[in-house]
mmCIF file of the C-alpha atoms, coordinates in Angstrom:
data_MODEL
# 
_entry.id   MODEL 
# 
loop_
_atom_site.group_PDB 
_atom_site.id 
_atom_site.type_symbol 
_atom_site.label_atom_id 
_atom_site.label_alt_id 
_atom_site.label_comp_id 
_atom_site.label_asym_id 
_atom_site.label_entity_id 
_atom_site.label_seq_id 
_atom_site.pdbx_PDB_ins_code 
_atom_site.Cartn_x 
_atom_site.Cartn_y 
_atom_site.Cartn_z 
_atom_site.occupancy 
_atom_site.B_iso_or_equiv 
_atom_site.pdbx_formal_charge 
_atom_site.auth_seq_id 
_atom_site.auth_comp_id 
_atom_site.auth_asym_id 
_atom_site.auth_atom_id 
_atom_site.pdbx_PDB_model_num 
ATOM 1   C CA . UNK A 1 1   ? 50.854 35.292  12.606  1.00 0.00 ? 1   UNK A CA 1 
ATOM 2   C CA . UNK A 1 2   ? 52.184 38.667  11.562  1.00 0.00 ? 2   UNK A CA 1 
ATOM 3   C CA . UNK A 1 3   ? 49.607 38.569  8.424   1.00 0.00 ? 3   UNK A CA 1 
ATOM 4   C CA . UNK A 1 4   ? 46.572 37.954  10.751  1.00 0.00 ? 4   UNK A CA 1 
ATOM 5   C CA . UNK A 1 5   ? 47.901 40.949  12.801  1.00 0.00 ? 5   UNK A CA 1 
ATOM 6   C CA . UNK A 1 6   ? 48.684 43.133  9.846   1.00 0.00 ? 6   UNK A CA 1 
ATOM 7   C CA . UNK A 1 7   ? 44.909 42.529  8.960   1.00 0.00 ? 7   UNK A CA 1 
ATOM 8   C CA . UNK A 1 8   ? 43.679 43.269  11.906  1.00 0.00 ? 8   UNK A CA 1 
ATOM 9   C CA . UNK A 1 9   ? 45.167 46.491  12.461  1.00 0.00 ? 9   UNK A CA 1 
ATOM 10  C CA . UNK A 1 10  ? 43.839 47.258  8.575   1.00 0.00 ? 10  UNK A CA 1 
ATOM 11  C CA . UNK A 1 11  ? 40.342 46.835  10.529  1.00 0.00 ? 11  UNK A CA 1 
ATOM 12  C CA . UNK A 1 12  ? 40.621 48.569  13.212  1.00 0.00 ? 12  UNK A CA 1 
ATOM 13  C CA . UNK A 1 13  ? 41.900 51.827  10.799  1.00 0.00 ? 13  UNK A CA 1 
ATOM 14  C CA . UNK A 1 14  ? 39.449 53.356  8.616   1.00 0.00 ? 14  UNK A CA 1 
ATOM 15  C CA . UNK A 1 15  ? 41.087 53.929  4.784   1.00 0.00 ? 15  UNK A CA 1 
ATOM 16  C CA . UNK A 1 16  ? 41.658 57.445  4.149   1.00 0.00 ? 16  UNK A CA 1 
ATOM 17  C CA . UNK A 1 17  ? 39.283 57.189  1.900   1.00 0.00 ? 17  UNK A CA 1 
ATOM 18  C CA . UNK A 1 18  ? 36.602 56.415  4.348   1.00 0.00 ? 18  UNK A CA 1 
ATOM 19  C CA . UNK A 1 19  ? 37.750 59.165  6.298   1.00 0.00 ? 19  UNK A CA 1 
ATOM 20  C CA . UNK A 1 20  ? 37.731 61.324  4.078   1.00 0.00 ? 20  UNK A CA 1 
ATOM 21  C CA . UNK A 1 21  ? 34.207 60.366  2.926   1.00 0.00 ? 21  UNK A CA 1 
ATOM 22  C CA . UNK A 1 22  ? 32.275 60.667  6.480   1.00 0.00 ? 22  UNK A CA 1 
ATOM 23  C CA . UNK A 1 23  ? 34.098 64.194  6.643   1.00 0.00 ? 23  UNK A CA 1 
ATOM 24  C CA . UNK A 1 24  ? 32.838 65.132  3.467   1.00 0.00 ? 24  UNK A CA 1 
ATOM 25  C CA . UNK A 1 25  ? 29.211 63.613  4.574   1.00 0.00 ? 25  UNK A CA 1 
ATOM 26  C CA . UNK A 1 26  ? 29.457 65.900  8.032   1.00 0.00 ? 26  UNK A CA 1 
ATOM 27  C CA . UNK A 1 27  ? 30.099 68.893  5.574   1.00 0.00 ? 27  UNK A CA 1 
ATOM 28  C CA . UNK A 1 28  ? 27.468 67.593  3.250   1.00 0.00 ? 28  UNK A CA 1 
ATOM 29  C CA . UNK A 1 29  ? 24.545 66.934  5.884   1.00 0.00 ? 29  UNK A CA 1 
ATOM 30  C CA . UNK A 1 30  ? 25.523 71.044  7.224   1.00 0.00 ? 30  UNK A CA 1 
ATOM 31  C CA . UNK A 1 31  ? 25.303 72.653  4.243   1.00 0.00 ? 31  UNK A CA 1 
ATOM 32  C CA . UNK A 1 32  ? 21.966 71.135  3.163   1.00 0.00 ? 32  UNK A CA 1 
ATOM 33  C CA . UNK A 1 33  ? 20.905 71.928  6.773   1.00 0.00 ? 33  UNK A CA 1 
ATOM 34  C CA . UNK A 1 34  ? 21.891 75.515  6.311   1.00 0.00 ? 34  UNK A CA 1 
ATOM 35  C CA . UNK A 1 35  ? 19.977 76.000  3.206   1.00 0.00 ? 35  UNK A CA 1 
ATOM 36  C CA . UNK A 1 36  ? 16.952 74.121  4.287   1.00 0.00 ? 36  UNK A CA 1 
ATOM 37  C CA . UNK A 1 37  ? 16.544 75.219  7.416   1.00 0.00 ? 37  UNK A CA 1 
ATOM 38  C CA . UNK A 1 38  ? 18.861 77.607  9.449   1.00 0.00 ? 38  UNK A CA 1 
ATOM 39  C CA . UNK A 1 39  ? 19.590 80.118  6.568   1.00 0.00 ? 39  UNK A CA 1 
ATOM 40  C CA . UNK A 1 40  ? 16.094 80.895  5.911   1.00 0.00 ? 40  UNK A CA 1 
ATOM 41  C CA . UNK A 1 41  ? 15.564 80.964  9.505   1.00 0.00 ? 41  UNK A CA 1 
ATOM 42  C CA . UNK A 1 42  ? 18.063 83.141  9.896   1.00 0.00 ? 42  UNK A CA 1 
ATOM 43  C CA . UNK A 1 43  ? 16.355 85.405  7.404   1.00 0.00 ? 43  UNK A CA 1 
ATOM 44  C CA . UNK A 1 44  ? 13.062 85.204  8.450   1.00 0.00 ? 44  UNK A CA 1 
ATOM 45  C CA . UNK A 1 45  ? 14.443 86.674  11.991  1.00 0.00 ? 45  UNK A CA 1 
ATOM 46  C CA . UNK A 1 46  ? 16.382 89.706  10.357  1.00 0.00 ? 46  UNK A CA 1 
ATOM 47  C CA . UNK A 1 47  ? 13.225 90.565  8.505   1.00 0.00 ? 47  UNK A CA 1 
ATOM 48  C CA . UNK A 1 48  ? 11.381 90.316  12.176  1.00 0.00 ? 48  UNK A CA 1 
ATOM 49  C CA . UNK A 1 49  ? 13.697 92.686  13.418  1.00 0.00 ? 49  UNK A CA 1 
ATOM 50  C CA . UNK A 1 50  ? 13.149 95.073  10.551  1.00 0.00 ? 50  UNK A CA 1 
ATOM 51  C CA . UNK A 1 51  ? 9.554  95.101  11.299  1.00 0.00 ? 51  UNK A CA 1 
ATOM 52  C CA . UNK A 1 52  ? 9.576  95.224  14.782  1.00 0.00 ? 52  UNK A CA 1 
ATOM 53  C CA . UNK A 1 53  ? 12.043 98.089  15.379  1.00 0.00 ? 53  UNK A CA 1 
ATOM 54  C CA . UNK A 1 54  ? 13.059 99.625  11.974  1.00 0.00 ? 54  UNK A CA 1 
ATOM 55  C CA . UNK A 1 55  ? 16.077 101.153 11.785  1.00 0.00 ? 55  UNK A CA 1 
ATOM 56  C CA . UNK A 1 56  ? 17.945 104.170 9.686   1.00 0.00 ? 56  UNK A CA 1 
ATOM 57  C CA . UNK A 1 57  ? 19.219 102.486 6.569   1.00 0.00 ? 57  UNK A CA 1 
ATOM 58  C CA . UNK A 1 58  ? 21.570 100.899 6.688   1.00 0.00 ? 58  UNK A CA 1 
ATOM 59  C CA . UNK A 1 59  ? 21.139 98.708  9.538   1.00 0.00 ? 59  UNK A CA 1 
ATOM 60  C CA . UNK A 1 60  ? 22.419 95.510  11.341  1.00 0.00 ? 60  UNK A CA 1 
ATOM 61  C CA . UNK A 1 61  ? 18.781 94.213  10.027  1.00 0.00 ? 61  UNK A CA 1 
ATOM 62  C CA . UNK A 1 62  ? 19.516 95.141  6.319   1.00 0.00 ? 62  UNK A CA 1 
ATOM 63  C CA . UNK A 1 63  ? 23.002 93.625  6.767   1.00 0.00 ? 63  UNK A CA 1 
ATOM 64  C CA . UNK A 1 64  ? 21.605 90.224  7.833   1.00 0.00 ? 64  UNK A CA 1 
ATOM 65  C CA . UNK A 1 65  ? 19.119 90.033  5.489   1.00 0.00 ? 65  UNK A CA 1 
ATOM 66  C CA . UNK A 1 66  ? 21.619 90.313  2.398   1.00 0.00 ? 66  UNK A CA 1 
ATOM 67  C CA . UNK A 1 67  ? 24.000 88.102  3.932   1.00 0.00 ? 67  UNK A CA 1 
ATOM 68  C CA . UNK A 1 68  ? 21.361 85.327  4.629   1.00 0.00 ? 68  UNK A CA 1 
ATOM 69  C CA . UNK A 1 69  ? 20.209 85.485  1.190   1.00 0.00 ? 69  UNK A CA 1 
ATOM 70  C CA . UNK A 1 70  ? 23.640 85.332  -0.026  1.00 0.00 ? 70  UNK A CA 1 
ATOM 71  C CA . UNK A 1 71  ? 25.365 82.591  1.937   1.00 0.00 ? 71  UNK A CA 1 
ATOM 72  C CA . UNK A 1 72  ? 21.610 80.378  1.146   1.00 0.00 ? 72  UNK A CA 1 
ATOM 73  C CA . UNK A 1 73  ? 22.444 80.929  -2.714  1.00 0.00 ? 73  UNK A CA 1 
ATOM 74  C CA . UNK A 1 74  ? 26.192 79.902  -2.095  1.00 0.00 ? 74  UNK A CA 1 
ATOM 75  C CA . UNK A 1 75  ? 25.175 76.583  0.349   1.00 0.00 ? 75  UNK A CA 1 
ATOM 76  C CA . UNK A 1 76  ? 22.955 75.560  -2.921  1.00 0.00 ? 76  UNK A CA 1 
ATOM 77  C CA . UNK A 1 77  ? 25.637 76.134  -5.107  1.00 0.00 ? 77  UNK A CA 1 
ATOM 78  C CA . UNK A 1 78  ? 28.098 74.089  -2.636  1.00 0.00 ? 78  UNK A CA 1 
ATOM 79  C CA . UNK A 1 79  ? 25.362 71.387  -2.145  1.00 0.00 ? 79  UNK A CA 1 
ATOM 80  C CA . UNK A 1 80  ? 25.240 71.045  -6.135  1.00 0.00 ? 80  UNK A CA 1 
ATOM 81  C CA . UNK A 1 81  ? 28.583 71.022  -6.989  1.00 0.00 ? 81  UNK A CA 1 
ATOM 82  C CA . UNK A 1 82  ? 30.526 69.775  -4.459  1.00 0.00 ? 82  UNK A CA 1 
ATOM 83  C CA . UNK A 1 83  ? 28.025 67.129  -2.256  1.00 0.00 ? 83  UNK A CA 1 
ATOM 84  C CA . UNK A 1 84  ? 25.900 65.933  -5.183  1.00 0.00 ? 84  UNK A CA 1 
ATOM 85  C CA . UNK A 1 85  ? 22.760 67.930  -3.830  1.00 0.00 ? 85  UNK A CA 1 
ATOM 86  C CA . UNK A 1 86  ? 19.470 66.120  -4.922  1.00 0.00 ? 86  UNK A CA 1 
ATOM 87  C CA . UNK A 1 87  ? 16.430 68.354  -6.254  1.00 0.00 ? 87  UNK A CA 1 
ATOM 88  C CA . UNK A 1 88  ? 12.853 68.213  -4.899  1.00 0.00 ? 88  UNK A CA 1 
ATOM 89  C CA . UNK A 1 89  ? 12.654 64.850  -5.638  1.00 0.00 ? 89  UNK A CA 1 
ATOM 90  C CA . UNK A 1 90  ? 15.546 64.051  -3.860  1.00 0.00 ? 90  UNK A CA 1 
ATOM 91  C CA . UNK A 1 91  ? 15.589 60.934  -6.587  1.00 0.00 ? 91  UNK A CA 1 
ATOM 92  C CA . UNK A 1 92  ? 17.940 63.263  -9.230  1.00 0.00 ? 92  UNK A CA 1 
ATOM 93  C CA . UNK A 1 93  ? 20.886 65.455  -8.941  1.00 0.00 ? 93  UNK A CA 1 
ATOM 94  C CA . UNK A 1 94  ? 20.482 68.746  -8.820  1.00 0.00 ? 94  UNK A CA 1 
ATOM 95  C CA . UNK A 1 95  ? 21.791 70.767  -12.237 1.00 0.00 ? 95  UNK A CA 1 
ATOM 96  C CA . UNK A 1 96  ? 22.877 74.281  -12.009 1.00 0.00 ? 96  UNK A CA 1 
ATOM 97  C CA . UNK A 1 97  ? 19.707 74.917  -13.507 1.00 0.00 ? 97  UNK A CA 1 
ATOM 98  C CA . UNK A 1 98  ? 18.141 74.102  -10.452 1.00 0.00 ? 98  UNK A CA 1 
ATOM 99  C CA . UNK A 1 99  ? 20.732 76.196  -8.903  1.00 0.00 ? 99  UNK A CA 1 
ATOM 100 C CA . UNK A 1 100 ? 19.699 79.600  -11.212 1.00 0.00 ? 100 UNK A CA 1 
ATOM 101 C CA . UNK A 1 101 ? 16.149 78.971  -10.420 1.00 0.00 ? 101 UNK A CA 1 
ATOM 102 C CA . UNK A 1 102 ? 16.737 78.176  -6.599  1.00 0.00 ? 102 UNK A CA 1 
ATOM 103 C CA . UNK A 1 103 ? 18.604 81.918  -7.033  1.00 0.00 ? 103 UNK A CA 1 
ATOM 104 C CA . UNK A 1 104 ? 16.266 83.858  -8.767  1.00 0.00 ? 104 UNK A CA 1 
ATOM 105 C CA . UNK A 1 105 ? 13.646 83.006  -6.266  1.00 0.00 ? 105 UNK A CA 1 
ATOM 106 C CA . UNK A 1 106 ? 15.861 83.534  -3.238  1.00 0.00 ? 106 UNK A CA 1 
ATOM 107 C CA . UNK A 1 107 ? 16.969 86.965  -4.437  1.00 0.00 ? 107 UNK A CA 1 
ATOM 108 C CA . UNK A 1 108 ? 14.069 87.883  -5.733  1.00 0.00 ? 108 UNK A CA 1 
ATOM 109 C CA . UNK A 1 109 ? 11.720 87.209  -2.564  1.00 0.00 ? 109 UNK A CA 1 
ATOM 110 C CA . UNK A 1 110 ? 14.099 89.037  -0.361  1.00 0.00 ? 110 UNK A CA 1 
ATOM 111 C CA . UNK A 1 111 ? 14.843 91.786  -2.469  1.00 0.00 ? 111 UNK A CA 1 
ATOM 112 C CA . UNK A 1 112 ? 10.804 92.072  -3.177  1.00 0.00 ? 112 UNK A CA 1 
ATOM 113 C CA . UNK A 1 113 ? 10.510 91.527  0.408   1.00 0.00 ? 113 UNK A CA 1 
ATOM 114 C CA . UNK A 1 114 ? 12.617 94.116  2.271   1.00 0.00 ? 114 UNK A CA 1 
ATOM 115 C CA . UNK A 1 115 ? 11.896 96.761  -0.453  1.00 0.00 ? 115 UNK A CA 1 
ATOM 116 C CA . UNK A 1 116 ? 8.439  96.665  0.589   1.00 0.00 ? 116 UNK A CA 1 
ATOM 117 C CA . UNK A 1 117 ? 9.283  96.697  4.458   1.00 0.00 ? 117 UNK A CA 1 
ATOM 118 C CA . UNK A 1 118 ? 11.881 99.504  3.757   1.00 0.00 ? 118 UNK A CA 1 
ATOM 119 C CA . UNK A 1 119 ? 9.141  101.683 2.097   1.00 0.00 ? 119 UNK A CA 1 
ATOM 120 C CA . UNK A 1 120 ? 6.174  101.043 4.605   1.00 0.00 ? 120 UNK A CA 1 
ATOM 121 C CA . UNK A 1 121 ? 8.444  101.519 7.807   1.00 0.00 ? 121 UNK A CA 1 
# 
């Protein structure tokens, strides 16, 4: 009888490993969230805000706009190399290929981007 309860309370407990798994999957689903969604939402407001009320450089607005861009290039980079981020596919891992390219174009928008709202307002 003490096997079949020994067993049982094996069931009843997730492994660490399992644990530790679903934590990492909570972490995983959040950072492809951020960089999917909520980053570039968050950078699409900040560049609102420029263009609704400009403000002397440097600004709250400028602020958020760098660190948006930033923290989207570092979720990618966390997505690829620590949670096995997919590309656009989603059949094949992501490479840090992916990742430079995924940069480049991130940077490169925003910096392309708020240059152009900095000089016309």
């Amino acid at each position: 009888m003490k096997e079949n309860d020994k067993s049982d309370m094996n069931k009843s407990q997730p492994a660490n490993g399992a644990e530790k798994a679903t934590s990492q999957s909570g972490k995983a689903v959040f950072v492809r969230f951020y960089w999917m969604c909520l980053g570039n939402a968050l950078l699409f407001v900040f560049f609102c805000i420029i263009l609704n009320k400009p403000e002397v450089f440097p600004s709250f607005a400028d602020a958020g706009v760098w660190l948006s861009a930033i923290t989207l290039v570092l979720a990618r980079y966390a997505d690829i190399r620590f949670f096995g981020g997919k590309n656009g596919s989603g059949k094949e891992p992501s490479t840090m290929a992916d990742w430079r390219k995924y940069s480049a174009t991130v940077l490169g928008a925003t910096a392309a981007l708020w240059l152009l709202l900095r000089m016309a307002f």
